[in-house]
C-alpha positions in Angstrom: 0.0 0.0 0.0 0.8 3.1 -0.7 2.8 5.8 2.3 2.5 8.7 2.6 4.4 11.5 5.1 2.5 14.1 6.1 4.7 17.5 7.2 3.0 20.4 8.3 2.9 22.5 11.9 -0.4 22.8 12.0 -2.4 19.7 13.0 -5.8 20.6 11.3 -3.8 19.8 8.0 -1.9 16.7 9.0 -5.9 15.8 10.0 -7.5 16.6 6.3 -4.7 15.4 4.2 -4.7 12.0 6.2 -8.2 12.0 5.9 -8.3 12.4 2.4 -5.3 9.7 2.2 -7.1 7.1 3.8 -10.0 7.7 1.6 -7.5 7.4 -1.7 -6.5 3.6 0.3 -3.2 5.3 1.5 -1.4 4.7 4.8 -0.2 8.1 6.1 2.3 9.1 9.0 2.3 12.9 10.5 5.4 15.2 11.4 4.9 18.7 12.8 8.6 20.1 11.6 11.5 18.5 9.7 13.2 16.9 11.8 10.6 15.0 12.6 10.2 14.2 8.7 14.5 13.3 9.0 13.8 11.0 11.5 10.9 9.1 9.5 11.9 9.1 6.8 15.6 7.8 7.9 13.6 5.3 9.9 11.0 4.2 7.2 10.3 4.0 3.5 7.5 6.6 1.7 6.2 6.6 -1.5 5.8 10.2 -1.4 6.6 13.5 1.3 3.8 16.7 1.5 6.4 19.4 3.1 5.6 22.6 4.1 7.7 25.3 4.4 7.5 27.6 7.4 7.7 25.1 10.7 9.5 25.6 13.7 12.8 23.8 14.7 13.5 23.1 10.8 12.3 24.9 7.9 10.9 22.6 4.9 13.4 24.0 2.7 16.1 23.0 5.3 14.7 19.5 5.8 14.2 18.6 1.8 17.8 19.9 1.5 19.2 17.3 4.2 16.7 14.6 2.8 18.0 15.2 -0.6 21.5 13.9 0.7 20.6 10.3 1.4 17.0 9.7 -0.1 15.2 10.6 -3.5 11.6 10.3 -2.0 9.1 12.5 -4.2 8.4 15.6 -1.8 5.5 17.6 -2.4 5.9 21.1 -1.4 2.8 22.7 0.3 3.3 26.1 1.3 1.6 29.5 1.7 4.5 30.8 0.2 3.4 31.1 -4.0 6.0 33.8 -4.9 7.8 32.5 -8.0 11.0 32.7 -6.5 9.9 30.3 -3.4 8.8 27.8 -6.6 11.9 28.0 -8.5 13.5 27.7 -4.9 11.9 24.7 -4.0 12.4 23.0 -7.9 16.1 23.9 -7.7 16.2 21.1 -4.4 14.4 19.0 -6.5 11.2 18.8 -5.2 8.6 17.0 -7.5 5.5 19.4 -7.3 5.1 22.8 -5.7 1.3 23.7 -4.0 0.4 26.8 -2.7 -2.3 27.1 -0.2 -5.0 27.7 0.4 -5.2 24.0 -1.9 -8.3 22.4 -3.2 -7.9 18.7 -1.5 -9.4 17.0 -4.7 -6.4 18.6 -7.0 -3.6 18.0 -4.0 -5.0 13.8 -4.3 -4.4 14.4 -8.0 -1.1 15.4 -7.9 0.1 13.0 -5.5 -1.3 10.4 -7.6 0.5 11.5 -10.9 3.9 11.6 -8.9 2.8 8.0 -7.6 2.1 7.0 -11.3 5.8 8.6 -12.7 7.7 6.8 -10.0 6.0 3.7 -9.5 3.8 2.6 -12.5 6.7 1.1 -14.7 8.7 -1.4 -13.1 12.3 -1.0 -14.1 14.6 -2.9 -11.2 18.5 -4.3 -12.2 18.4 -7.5 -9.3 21.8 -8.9 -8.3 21.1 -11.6 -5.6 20.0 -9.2 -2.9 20.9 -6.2 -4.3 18.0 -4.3 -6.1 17.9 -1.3 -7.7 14.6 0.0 -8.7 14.9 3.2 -11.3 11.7 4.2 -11.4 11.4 4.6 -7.7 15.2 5.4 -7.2 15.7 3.5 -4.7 18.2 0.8 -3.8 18.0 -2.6 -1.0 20.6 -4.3 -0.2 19.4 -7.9 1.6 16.5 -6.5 2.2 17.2 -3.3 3.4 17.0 0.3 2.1 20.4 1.8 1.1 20.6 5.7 1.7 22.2 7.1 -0.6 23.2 10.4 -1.8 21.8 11.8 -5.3 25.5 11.4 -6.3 26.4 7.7 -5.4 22.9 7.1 -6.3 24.0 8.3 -10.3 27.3 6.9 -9.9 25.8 3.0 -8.7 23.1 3.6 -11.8 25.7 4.1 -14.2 28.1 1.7 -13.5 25.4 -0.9 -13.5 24.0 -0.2 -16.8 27.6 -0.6 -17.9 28.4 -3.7 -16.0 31.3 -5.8 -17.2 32.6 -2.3 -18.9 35.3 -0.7 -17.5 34.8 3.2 -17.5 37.3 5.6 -17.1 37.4 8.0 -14.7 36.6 10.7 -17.0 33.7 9.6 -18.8 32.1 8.6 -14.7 33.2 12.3 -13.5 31.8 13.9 -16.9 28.5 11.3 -17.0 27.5 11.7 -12.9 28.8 15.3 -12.4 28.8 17.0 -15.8 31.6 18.3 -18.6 31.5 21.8 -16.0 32.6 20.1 -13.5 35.7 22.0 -11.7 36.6 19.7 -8.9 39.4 16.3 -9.3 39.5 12.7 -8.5 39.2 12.8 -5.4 35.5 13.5 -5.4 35.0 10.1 -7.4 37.4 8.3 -5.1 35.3 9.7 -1.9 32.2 8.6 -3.6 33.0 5.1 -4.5 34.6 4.9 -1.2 31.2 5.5 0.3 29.0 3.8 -2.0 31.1 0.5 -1.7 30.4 1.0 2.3 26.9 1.0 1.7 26.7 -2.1 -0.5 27.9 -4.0 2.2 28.3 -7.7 1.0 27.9 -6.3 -2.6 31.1 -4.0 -2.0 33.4 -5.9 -4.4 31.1 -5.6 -7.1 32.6 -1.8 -7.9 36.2 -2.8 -9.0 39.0 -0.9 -9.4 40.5 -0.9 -13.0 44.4 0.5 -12.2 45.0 3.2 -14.7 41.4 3.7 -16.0 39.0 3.8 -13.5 35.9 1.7 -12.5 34.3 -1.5 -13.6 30.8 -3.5 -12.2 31.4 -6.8 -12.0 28.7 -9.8 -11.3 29.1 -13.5 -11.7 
């Protein structure tokens, strides 16, 4: 079934939207600021975040930055803030959808339910004994358990994968994952592969070193 989180300060809200969410056969938790929404959603898996903005402790723009570091969970921004530069704000974190308040319920249900059909309606999973990648949710398990990982390692893992068997240079992973632009050096693939080997766990060995050109995905 379908889980939702539910972030807002103010608890009539949290009430409609879960209503509403149990009508539509969803499951729905409730967080009053984000870091309540960290903790959940370090803690559990969600189909899909509704974020406000302005809550006390930790801002919805803080939170979705911090979530964006180890999950890719559509968030749903819902805010009374409808200036065009809080939208372009919020897309620029990578939110899915941006709704101002006040919100008509029917079209908020609407727009959850198109972000539910983009990420979960075509299933698109690379499985490796128990190491799945799903691509349309972004997400990744390892033995049955949810790997967090950064955007970064998330692209990096994807594109080694889809090229498994291949070795890839170092430059065609830097320029692929991090763009042509990109003004930094080696060591920020090193640091990443570093960590995403950590959390593969038993699946570690899969990325393989190639001396002298870079990085190669191996399976049996």
């Amino acid at each position: 079934m379908t889980r939702l989180l539910i972030v807002d300060d103010e608890e009539k809200i949290r009430k409609l939207i879960h209503k509403y969410a149990l009508y539509e056969h969803m499951e729905a938790d409730e967080a009053s600021n984000g870091l309540e929404a960290i903790e959940a959603i370090q803690s559990k898996e969600y189909d899909c975040v509704i974020m406000d903005i302005m809550m006390p402790f930790c801002d919805g723009y803080t939170a979705t930055k911090k979530i964006r570091e180890f999950s890719n969970v559509p968030i749903l921004i819902l805010s009374a803030k409808g200036e065009e530069y809080d939208r372009i704000k919020g897309f620029e974190m990578d939110v899915d959808d941006y709704v101002v308040k006040p919100f008509s319920m029917q079209e908020l249900m609407m727009r959850i339910k198109a972000i539910l059909k983009r990420t979960q309606n075509i299933t698109d999973l690379f499985i490796y004994k128990g190491l799945i990648i799903n691509y349309s949710a972004h997400t990744v398990e390892v033995d049955h358990t949810r790997a967090h990982l950064s955007p970064k390692e998330y692209d990096l893992l994807c594109y080694l994968v889809k090229n498994k068997n291949i070795a890839l240079t170092r430059e065609q992973c830097i320029s692929t994952v991090w763009g042509y632009d990109f003004f930094g050096d080696d060591r920020t693939l090193d640091t990443h592969v570093k960590t995403l080997r950590k959390n593969l766990g038993a699946y570690a060995d899969c990325i393989v070193t190639v001396r002298g050109v870079g990085y190669r995905f191996e399976t049996e």
